[in-house]
C-alpha positions as a Markdown table, in Angstrom:
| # | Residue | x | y | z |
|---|---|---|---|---|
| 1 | Unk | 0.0 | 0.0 | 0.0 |
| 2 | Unk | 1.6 | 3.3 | -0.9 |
| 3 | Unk | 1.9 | 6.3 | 1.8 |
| 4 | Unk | -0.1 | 9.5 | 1.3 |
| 5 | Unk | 2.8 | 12.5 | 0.8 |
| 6 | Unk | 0.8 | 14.8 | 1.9 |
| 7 | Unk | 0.1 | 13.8 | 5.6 |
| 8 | Unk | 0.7 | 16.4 | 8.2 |
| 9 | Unk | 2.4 | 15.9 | 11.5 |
| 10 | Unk | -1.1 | 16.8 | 13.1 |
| 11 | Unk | -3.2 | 14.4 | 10.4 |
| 12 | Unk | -1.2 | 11.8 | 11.8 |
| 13 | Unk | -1.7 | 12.4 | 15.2 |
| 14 | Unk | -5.4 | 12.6 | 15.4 |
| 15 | Unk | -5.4 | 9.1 | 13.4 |
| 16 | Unk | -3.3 | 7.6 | 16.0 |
| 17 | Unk | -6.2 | 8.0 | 18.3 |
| 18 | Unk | -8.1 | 5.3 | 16.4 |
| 19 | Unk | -5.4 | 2.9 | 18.0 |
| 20 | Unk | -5.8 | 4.8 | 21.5 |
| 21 | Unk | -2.5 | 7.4 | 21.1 |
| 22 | Unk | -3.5 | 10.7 | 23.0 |
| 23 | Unk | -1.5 | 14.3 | 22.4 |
| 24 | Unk | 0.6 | 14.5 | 25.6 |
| 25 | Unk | 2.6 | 17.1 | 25.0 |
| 26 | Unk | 4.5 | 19.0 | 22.7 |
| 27 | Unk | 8.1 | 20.9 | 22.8 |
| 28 | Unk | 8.5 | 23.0 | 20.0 |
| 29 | Unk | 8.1 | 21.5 | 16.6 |
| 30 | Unk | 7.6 | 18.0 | 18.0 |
| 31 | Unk | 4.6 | 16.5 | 19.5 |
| 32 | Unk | 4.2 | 13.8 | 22.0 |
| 33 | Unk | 1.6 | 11.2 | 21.8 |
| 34 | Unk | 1.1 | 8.3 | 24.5 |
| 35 | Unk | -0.7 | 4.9 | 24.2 |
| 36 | Unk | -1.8 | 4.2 | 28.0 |
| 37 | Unk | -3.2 | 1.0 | 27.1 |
| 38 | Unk | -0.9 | -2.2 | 27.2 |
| 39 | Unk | 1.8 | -2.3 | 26.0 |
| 40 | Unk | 2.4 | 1.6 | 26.6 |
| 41 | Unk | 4.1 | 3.2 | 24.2 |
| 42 | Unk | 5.3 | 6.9 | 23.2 |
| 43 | Unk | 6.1 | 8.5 | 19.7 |
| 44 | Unk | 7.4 | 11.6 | 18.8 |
| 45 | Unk | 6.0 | 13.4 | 15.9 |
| 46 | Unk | 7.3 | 16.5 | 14.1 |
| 47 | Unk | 5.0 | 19.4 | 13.9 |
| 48 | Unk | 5.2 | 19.2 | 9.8 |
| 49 | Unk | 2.9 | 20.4 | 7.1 |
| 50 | Unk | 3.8 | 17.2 | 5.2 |
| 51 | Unk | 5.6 | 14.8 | 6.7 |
| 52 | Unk | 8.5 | 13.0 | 5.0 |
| 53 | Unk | 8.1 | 9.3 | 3.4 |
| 54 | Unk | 11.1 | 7.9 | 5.5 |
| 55 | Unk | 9.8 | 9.5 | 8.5 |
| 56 | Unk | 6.4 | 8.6 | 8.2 |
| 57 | Unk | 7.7 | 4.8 | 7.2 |
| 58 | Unk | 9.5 | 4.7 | 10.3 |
| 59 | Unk | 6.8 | 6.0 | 12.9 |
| 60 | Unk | 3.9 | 3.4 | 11.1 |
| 61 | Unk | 7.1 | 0.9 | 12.0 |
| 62 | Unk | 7.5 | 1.6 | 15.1 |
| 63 | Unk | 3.8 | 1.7 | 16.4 |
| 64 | Unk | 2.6 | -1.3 | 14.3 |
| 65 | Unk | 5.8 | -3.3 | 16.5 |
| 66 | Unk | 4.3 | -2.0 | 19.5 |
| 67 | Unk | 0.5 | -2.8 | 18.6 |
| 68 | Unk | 2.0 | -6.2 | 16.9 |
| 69 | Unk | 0.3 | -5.9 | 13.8 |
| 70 | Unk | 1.9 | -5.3 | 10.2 |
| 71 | Unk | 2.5 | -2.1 | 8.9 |
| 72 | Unk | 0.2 | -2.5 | 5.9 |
| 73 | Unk | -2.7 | -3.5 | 8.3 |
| 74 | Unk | -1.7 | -0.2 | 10.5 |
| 75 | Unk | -2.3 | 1.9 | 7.0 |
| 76 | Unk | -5.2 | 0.6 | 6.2 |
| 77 | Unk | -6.5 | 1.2 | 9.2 |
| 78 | Unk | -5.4 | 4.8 | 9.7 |
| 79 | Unk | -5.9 | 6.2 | 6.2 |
| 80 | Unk | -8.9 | 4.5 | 5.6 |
């Protein structure tokens, strides 16, 4: 499945709270959201009007690991 290229930092965030992530907190350009739900997790986001492929790539890695799901099952259930 290919990755949107135009998804904002903020986009992002607000479709991680399908899969429980809540804003925490933010420093700067970067925000902080937090899964409180086992297993707890945290992921920084940057504050981006679109957000980079490789970066994006690497934060859909990261929280499908934690949520132990695959990465194409994440997207499909984020951008859908």
């Amino acid at each position: 499945m290919r990755l949107p290229r135009d998804l904002s930092g903020r986009e992002l965030g607000k479709r991680l709270g399908r899969v429980d992530y809540l804003f925490s907190r933010q420093v700067g350009s970067h925000m902080r959201f937090t899964r409180e739900e086992p297993p707890q997790h945290s992921i920084t986001i940057p504050d981006h009007k679109e957000l980079r492929l490789g970066t994006l790539r690497q934060i859909l890695v990261d929280v499908a690991g934690r949520l132990e799901m695959s990465v194409e099952d994440l997207v499909g259930l984020l951008l859908a």
